[in-house]
MARSEFI-814122 format. One line per field, with one value per residue: y, x, z of N, C-alpha, C in turn; residue number from 1; residue in one letter. Coordinates in steps of 0.05 Angstrom, whole numbers, plus 5000, padded with zeros to 4 digits. Layout:
N
n_yy c(Y | ...) .
n_xx c(X | ...) .
n_zz c(Z | ...) .
ca_yy c(Y | ...) .
ca_xx c(X | ...) .
ca_zz c(Z | ...) .
c_yy c(Y | ...) .
c_xx c(X | ...) .
c_zz c(Z | ...) .
num c(NUM | ...) .
residuo c(A | ...) .
// end
This chain:
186
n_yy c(5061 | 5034 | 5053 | 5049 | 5036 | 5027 | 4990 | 4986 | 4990 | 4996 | 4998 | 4946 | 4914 | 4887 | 4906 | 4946 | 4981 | 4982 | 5021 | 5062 | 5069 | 5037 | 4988 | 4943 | 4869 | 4851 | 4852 | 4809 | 4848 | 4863 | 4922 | 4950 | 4992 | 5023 | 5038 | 5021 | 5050 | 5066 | 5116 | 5196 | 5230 | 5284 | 5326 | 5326 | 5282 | 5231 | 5181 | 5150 | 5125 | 5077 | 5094 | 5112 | 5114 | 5136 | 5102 | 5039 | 4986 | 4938 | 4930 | 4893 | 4894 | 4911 | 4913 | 4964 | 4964 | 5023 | 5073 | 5146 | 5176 | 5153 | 5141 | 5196 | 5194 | 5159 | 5197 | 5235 | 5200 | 5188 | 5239 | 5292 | 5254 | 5246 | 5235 | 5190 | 5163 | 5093 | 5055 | 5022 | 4968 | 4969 | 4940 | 4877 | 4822 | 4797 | 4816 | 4849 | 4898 | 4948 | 4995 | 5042 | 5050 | 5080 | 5072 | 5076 | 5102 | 5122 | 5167 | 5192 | 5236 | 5250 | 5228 | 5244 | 5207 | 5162 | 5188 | 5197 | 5230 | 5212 | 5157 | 5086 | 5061 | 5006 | 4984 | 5002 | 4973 | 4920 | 4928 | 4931 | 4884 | 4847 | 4850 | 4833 | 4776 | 4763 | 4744 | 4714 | 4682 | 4682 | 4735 | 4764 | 4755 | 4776 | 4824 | 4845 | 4836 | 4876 | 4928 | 4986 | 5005 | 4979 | 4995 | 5043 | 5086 | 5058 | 5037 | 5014 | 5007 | 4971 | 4957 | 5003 | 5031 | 5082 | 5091 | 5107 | 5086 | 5027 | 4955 | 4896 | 4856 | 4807 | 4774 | 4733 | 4742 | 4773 | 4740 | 4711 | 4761 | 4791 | 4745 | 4754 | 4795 | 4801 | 4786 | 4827 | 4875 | 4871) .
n_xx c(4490 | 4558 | 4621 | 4680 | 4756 | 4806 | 4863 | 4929 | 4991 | 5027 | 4980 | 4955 | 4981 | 4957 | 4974 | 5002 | 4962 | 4920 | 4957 | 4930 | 4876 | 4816 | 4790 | 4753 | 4758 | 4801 | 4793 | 4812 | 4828 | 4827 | 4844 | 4824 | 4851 | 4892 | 4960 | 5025 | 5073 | 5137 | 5146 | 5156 | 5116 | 5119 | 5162 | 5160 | 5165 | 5209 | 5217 | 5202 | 5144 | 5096 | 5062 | 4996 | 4967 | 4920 | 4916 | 4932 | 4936 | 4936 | 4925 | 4928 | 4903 | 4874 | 4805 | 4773 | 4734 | 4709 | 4686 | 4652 | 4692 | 4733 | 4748 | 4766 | 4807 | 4847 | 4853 | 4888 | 4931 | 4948 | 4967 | 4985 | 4967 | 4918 | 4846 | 4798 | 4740 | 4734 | 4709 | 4658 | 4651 | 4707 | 4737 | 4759 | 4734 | 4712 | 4682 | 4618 | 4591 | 4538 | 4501 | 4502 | 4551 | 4607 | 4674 | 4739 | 4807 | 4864 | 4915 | 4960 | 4982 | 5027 | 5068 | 5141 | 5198 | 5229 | 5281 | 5359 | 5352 | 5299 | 5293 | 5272 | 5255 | 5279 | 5252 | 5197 | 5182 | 5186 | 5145 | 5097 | 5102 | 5100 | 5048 | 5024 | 5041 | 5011 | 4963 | 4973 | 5028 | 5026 | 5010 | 5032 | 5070 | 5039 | 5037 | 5095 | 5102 | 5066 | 5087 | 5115 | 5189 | 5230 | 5282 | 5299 | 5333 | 5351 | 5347 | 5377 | 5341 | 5345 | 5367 | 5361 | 5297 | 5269 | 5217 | 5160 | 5109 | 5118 | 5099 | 5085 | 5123 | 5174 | 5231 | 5240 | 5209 | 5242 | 5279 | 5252 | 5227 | 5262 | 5278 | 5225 | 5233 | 5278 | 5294 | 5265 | 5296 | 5337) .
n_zz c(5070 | 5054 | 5071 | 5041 | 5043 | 4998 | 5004 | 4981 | 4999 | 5063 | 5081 | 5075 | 5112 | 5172 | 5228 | 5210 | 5193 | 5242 | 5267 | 5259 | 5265 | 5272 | 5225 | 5184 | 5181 | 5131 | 5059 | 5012 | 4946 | 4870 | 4839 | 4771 | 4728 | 4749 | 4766 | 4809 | 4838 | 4862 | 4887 | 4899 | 4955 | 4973 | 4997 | 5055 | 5060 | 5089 | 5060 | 5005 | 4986 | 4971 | 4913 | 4874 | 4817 | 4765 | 4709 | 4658 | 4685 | 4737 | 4806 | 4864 | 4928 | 4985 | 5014 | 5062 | 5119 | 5137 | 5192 | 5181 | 5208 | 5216 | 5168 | 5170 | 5193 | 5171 | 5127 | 5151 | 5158 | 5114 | 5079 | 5036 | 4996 | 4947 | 4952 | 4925 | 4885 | 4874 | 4816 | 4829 | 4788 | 4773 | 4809 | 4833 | 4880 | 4931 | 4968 | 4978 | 4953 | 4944 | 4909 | 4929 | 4959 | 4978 | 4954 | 4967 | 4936 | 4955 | 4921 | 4880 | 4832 | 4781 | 4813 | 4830 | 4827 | 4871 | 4903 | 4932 | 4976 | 4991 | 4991 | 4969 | 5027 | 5070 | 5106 | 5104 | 5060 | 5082 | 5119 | 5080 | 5056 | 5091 | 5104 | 5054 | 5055 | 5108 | 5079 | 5023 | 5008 | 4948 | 4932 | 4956 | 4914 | 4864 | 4883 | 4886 | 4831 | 4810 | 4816 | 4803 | 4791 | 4823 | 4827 | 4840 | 4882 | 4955 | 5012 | 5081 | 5131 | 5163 | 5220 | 5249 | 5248 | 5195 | 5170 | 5207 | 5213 | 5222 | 5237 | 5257 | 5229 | 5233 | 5251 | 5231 | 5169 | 5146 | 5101 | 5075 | 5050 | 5026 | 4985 | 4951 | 4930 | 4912 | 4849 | 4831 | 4844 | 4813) .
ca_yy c(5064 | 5024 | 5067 | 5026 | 5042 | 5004 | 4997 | 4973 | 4988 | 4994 | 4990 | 4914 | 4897 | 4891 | 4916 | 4978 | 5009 | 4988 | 5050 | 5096 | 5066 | 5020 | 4980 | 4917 | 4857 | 4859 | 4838 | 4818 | 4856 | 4884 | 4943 | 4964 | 5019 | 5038 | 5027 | 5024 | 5060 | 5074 | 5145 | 5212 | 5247 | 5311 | 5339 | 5329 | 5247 | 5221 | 5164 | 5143 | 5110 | 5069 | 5110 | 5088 | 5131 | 5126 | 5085 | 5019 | 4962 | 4933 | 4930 | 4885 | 4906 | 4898 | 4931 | 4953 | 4979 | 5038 | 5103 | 5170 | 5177 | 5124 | 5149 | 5217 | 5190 | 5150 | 5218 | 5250 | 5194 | 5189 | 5265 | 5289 | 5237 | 5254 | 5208 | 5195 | 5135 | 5072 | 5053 | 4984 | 4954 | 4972 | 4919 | 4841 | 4821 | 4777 | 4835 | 4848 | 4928 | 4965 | 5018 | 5064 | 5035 | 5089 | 5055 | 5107 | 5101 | 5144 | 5166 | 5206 | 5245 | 5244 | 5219 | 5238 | 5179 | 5158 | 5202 | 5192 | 5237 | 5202 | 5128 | 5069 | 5042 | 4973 | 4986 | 5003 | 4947 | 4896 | 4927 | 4921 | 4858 | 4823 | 4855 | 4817 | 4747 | 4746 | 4745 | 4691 | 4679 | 4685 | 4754 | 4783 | 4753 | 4797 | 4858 | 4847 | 4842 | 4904 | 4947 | 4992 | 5028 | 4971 | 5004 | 5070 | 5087 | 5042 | 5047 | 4980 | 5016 | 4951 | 4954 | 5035 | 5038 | 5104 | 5082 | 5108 | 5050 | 4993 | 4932 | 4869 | 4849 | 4792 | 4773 | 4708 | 4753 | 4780 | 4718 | 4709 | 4784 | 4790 | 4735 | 4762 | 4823 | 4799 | 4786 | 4859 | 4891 | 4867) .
ca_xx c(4514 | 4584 | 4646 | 4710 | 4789 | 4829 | 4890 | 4956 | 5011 | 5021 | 4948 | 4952 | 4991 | 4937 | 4987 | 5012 | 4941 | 4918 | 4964 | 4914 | 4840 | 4796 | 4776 | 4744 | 4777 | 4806 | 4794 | 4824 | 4809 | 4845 | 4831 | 4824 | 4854 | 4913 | 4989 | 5030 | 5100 | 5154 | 5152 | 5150 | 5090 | 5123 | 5189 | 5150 | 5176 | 5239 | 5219 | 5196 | 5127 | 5078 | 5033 | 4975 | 4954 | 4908 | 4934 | 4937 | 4936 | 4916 | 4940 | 4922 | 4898 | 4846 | 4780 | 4778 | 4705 | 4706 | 4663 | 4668 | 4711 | 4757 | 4763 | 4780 | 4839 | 4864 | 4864 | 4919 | 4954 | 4950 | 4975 | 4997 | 4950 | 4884 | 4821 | 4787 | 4727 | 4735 | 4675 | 4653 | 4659 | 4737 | 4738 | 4750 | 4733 | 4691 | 4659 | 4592 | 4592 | 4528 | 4509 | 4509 | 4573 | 4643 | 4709 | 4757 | 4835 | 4895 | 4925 | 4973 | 4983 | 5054 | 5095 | 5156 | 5215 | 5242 | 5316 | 5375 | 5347 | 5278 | 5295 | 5261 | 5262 | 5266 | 5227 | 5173 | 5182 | 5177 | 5119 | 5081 | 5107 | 5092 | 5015 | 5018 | 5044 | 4994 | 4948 | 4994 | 5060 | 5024 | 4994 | 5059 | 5088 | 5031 | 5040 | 5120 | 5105 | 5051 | 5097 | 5147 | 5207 | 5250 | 5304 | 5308 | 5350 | 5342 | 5360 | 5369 | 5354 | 5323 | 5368 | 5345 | 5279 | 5254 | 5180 | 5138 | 5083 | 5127 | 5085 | 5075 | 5143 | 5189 | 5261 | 5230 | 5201 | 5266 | 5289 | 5221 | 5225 | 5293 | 5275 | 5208 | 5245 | 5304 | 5279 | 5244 | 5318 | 5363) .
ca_zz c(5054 | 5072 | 5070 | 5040 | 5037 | 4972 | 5015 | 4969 | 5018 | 5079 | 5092 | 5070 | 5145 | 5188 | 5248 | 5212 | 5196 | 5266 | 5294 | 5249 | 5275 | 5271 | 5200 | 5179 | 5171 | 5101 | 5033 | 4987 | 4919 | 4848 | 4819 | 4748 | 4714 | 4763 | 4769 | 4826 | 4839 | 4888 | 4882 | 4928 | 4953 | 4981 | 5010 | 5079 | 5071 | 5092 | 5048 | 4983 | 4998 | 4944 | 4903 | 4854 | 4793 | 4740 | 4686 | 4643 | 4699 | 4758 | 4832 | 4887 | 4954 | 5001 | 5018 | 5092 | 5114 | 5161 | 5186 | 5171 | 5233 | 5206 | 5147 | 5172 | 5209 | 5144 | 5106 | 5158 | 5155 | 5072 | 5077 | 5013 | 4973 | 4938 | 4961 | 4894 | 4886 | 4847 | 4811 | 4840 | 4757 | 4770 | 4830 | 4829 | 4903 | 4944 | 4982 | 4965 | 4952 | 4939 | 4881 | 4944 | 4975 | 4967 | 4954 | 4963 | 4944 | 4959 | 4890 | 4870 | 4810 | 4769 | 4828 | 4828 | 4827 | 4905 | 4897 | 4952 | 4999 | 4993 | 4975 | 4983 | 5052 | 5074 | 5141 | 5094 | 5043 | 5093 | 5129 | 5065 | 5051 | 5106 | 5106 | 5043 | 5064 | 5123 | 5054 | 5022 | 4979 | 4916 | 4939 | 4955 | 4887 | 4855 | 4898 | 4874 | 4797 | 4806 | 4831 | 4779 | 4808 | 4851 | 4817 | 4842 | 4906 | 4969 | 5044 | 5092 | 5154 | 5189 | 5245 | 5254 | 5227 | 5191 | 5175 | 5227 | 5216 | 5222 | 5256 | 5241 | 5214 | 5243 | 5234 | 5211 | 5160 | 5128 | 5084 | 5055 | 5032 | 5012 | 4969 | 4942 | 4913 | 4894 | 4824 | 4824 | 4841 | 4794) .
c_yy c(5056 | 5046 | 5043 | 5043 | 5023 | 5009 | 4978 | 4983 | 4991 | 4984 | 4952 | 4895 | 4909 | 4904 | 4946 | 4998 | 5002 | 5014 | 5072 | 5095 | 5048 | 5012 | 4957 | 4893 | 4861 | 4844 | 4844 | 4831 | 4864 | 4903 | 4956 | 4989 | 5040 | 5021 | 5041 | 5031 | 5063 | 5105 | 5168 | 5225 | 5277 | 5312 | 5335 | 5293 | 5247 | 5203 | 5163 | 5109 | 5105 | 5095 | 5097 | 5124 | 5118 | 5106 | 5054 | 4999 | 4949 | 4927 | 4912 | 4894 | 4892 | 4924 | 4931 | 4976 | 5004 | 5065 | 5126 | 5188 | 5171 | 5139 | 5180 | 5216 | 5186 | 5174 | 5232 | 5228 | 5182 | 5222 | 5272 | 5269 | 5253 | 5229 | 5215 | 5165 | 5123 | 5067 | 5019 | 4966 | 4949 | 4949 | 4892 | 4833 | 4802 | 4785 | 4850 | 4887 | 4942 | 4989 | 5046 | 5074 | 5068 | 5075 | 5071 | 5100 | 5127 | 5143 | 5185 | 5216 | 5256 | 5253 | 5224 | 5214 | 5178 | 5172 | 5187 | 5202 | 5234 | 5177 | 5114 | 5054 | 5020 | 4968 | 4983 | 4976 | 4922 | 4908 | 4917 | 4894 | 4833 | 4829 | 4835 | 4789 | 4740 | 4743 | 4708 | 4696 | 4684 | 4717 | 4766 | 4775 | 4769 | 4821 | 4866 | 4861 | 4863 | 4918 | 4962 | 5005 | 5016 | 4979 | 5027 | 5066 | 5075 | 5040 | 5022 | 4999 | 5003 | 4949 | 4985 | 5042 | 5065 | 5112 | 5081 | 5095 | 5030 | 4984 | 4919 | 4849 | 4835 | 4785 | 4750 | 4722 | 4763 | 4762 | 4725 | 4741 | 4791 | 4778 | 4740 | 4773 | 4823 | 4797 | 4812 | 4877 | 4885 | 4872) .
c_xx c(4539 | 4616 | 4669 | 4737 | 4792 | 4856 | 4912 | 4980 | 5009 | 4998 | 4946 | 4960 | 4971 | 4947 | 4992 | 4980 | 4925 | 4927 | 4941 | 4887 | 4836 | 4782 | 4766 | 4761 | 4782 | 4797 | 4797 | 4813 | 4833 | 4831 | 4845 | 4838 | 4875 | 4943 | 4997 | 5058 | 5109 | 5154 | 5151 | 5128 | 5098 | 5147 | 5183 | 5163 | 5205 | 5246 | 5200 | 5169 | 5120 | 5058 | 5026 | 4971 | 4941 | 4924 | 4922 | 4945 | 4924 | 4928 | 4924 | 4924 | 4878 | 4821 | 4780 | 4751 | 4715 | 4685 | 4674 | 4690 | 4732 | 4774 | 4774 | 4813 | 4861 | 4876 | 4883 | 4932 | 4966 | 4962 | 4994 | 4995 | 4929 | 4866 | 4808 | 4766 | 4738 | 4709 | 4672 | 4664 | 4696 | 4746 | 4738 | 4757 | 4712 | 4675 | 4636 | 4596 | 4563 | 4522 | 4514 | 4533 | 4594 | 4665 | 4720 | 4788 | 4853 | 4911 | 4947 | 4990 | 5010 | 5079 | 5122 | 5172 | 5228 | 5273 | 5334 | 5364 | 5317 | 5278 | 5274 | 5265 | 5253 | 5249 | 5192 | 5165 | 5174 | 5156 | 5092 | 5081 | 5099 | 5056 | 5020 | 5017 | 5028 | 4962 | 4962 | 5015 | 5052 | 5006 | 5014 | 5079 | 5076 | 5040 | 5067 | 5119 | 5087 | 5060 | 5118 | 5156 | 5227 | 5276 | 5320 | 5328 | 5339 | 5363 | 5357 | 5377 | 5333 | 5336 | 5367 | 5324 | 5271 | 5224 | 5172 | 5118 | 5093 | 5109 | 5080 | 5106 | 5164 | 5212 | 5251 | 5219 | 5223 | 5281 | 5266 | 5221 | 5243 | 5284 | 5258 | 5212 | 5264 | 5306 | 5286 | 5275 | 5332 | 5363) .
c_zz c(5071 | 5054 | 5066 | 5038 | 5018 | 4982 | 4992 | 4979 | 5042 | 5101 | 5090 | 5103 | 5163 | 5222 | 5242 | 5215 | 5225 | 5282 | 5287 | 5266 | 5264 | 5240 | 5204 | 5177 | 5139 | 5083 | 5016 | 4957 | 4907 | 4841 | 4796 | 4741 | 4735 | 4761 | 4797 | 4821 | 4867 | 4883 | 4906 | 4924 | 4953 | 4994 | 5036 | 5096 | 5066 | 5072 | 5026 | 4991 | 4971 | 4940 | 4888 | 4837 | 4776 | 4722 | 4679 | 4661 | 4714 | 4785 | 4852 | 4912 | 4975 | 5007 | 5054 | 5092 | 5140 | 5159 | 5176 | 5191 | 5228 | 5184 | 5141 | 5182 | 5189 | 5125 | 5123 | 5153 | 5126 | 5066 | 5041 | 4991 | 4967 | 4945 | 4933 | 4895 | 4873 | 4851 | 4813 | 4803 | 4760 | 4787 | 4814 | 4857 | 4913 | 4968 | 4970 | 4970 | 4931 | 4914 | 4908 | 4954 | 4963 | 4976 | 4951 | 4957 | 4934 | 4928 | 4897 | 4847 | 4800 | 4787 | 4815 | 4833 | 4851 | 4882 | 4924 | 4966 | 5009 | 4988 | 4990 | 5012 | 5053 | 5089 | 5130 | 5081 | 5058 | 5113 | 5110 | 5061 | 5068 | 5114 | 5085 | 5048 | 5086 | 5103 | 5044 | 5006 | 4959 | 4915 | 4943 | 4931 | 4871 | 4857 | 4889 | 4845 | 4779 | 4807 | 4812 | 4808 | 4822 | 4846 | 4826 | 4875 | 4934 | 4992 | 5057 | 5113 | 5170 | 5214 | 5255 | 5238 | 5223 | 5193 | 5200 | 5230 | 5220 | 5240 | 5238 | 5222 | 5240 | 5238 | 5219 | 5179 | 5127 | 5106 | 5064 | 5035 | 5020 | 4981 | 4941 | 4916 | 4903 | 4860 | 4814 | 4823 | 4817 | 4776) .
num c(1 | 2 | 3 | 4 | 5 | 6 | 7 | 8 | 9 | 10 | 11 | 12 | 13 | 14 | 15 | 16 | 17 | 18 | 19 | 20 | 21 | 22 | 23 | 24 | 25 | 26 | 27 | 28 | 29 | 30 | 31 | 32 | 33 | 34 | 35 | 36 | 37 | 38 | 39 | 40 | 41 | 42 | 43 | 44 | 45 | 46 | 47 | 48 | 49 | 50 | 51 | 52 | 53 | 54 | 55 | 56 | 57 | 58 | 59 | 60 | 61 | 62 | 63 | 64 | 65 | 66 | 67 | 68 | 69 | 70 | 71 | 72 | 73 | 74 | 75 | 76 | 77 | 78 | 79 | 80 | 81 | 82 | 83 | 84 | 85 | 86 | 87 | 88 | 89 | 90 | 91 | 92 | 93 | 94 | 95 | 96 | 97 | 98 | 99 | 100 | 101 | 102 | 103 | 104 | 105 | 106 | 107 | 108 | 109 | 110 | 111 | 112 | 113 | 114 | 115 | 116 | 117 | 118 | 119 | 120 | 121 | 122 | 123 | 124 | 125 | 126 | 127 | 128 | 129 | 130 | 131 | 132 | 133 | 134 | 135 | 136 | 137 | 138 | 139 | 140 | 141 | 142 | 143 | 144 | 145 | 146 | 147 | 148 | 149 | 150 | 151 | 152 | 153 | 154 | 155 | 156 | 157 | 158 | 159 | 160 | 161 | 162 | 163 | 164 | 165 | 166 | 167 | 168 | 169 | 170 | 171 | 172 | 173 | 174 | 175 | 176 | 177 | 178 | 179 | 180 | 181 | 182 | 183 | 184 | 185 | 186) .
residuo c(X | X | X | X | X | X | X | X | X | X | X | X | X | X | X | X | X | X | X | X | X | X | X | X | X | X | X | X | X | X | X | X | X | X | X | X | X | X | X | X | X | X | X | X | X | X | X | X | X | X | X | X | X | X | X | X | X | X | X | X | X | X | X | X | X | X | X | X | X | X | X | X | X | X | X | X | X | X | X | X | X | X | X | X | X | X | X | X | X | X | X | X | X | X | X | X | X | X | X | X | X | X | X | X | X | X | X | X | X | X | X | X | X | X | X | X | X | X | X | X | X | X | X | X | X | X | X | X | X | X | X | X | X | X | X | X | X | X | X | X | X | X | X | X | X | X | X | X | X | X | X | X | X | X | X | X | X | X | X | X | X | X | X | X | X | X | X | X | X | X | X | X | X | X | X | X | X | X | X | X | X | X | X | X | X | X) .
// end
């Protein structure tokens, strides 16, 4: 039996989930029957991270294989998520997954909306963002037009970052995402 993560933020920059442990290389996959939001998990965040819930869509991510070691580490640092399977049928991917196989992703159940004293951060935004683009441009134009919420309240604290995962993000980086999202704000 292979153990998977369905990472759709953060998890997508192969630098940020490096600080947690050790995964597979990634792949890419969507899955069925979820939406993605900016929303909050708990009073415990400074910031207004992605969540996924049930629902009427589909989200792009990647599949990252790890043990049950691995995937103990992932659940502190998912804190204030639920681990819940997806059922392989829910997948569209080019990793071969088992009837034994668990795909596990981080959910969370009627997110609150990022407020002022939880907004969206950019630190974050462009960590995800640029997990995406080492994917490609048309992978972070998905991950954009998956995403509700670019609306709610929003923090530019790239020259003091908040996000404790930042990696993987370049000033070369910052145009390209600006741009991405510009759309998604307005």
């Amino acid at each position: 039996m292979s153990i998977f993560i369905f990472g759709y933020g953060s998890l997508i920059n192969s630098a940020s989930r490096r600080l947690t442990g050790q995964t597979s290389d990634a792949v890419t996959a969507v899955a069925e029957g979820f939406m993605r939001y900016w929303g909050k998990v708990d009073d415990s965040y400074i910031l207004a991270p992605l969540v996924v819930n049930r629902g009427e869509g589909s989200v792009n991510g990647v599949l990252l294989k790890v043990d049950q070691a691995g995937l103990l580490e992932f659940d502190r640092r998912e804190r204030g998520y639920q681990r819940v399977l997806i059922k392989p049928e829910q997948l569209t991917t080019s990793q071969t997954i088992a009837e034994e196989d668990e795909v596990w992703v981080y959910i969370k159940q009627d997110p609150e909306p990022p407020c002022s004293l939880s907004p969206i951060m950019q630190s974050y935004v462009d960590t995800v963002l640029a997990g995406c683009l080492e994917i490609s441009e048309a992978f972070a134009r998905e991950f954009v037009e998956h995403t509700l919420g670019w609306h709610f309240p929003w923090e530019d604290d790239r020259d003091s970052p908040k996000y404790g995962n930042l990696a993987g993000v370049t000033e070369a980086h910052h145009n390209q995402i600006d741009s991405l999202i510009a759309e998604a704000r307005s």
